[in-house]
C-alpha positions, 0 to 999 in steps of 0.5 A: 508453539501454537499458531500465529494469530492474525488479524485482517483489516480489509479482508475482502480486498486483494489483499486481504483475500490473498492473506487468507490463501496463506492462512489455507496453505498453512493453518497449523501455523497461523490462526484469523482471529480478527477479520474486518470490511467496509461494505462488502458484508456478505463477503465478510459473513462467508470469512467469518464462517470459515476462519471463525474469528473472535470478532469481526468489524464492518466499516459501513454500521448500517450493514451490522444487523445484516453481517450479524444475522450471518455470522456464527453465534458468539462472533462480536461484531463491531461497526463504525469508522473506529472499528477497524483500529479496535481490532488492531490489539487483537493479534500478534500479527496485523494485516493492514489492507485498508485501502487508502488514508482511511487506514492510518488509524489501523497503523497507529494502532497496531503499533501503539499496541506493540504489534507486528504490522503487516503493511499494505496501506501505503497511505498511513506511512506516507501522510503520517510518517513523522508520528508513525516513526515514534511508534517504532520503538514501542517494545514488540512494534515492528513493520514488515512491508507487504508491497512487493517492492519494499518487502523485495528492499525489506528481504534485501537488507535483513542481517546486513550491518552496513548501510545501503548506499541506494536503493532500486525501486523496480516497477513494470511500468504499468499499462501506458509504458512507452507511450507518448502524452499524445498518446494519452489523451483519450485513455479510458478508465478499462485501459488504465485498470487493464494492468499487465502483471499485477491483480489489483484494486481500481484505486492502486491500479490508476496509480500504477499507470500514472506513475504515482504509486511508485512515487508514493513508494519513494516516499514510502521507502524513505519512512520505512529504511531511513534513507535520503531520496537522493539515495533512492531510485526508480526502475522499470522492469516490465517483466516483473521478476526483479521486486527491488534492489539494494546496492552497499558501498562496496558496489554489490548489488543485492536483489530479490527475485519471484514470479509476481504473487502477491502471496509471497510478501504477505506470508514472508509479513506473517512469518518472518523472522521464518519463512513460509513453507509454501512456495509461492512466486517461484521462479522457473529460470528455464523460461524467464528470457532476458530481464530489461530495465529503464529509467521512467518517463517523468515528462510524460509520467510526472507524478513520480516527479510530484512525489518526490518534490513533496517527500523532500517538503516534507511535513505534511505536503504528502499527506496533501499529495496523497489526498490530492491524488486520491480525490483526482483518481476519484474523479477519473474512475467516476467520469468526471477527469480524463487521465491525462489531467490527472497529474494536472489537478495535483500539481494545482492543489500541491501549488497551494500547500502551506508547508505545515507540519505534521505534529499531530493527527489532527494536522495530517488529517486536515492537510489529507482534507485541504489536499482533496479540497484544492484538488476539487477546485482544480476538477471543477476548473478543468471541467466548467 
């Protein structure tokens, strides 16, 4: 049998940099054909020498002469926003670790193709779930998750027949764990971005520390398991080593456990139904010490409240959460919000949403715009 050919749309982010670890700890068993980027083109160039794939896609089109003047002769170059979703075909596997909204059309894509989807964008699931659930069923489409949490559920449930009757999402806590709203009001952006397991993109590392990532994770975990979010649970587990919990109605509870890497999930994506021969993520129970867990605090972190109360809206106010959120963390990492008013200018702009649908692209699209509008509103109103 020859290598599994994979293709990595958002290859010079965390994700996909650690992508290309696995391919390089196993390259009999799996072959880039396919890499892409927004802007980081000399990053990109670097990739392209070493893997050599077919094609490559940048983002940004006025950096394509640039990429191209780097790139080995006979590698296609592709350029524009559309890009990234004409290399969603090109694979048997698809790594998706565009970061933000911007990778729903990766999602669609790579299912609509009849592709594996290796998922890392939270956001394409979360706005767009109720299109992206038909594409499910398009024969050879499958998700496999990539965030630690819904691999962990993910591993938890493959062979099971019966149901689960709740499922534990597990998080560190992020950096502000244990403080008080008082204690908050003066964060800085390096505090927030100082997280105390996880290696990650500024976008996602804000989201940790408020809470909102692992909201958007319930909304995730609905999408991708099919269960009800009264059945769906959150719990902090500073030590990081339990990843999620699936608890069946007989009363077991069945977890996965690893150190944190993030390589672990991305090649379990890869190979499963197999698994990779590289050991990842071991854990040395010698040393591991007690594992704690605790409920959040949603009165000081209550984004993961926001989040809940938008995925049982349903339509497309999570789509208008997750482009409110994703303006607000904007605002915050260019100086413009403080931290603590980031939940704020979410809940202001979840106060106008007009209980729309999400019937169509064109509808996710424009709750993700009017989202971001109400929340810039709400940014300049705190700000004036």
């Amino acid at each position: 049998m020859g290598a599994t050919t994979v293709a990595v749309l958002g290859s010079t982010g965390s994700i996909g940099t650690q992508t290309l670890d696995v391919v390089r700890s196993e390259p009999d068993r799996f072959r880039v054909v396919a890499l892409a980027a927004n802007s980081s083109v000399r990053e990109l160039a670097v990739q392209a020498v070493e893997f050599a794939p077919a094609a490559v896609a940048i983002g940004d089109a006025r950096l394509a002469p640039e990429l191209r003047a780097g790139l080995p002769v006979g590698v296609e170059v592709l350029a524009g926003p559309s890009s990234f979703a004409d290399l969603a075909s090109t694979a048997e596997v698809v790594v998706n670790g565009v970061v933000g909204f911007a990778g729903l059309g990766v999602t669609l894509a790579a299912l609509r193709a009849g592709r594996r989807l290796a998922l890392a964008n939270k956001e394409s699931l979360i706005a767009a779930g109720p299109l992206v659930q038909p594409l499910r069923s398009v024969p050879g489409a499958e998700i496999v998750p990539v965030d630690s949490e819904h691999s962990a559920l993910h591993q938890c449930l493959a062979g099971q027949s019966a149901p689960p009757a709740r499922l534990m999402l597990t998080g560190s806590g992020g950096p502000f764990r244990g403080r008080q709203v008082d204690e908050l009001r003066n964060v800085t952006v390096a505090e927030a971005l100082a997280h105390p397991t996880w290696s990650m993109g500024p976008k996602i590392t804000v989201d940790s520390s408020t809470l909102m990532n692992k909201g958007l994770e319930v909304i995730e975990a609905h999408e991708l398991f099919g269960v009800s979010y009264d059945q769906i649970e959150v719990l902090i587990q500073p030590q990081s080593v339990v990843h999620s919990m699936v608890t069946f109605a007989d009363g077991s509870t069945v977890a996965q456990l690893s150190s944190p890497d993030m390589r672990l999930p991305i090649g379990y994506a890869l190979a499963f139904p197999e698994r990779i021969g590289t050991p990842f993520g071991t854990v040395d129970w010698s040393s591991v010490g007690a594992l704690e867990f605790e409920l959040p605090d949603t009165e000081t972190f209550g984004c993961l409240r926001l989040a809940y109360d938008a995925g049982r809206s349903g339509g497309t106010a999570p789509a208008w959460l997750n482009g409110a959120n994703e303006h607000a963390v904007g605002a915050f990492l260019g100086g413009r919000l403080r931290w603590h008013e980031i939940e704020g200018v979410i809940s202001c702009a979840m106060e106008h949403h007009d209980g729309a649908d999400a019937s169509s692209v064109d509808a996710v699209i424009a709750a993700d715009g009017e989202g971001r509008r109400f929340a810039a509103q709400a940014v300049t109103d705190i700000c004036a």
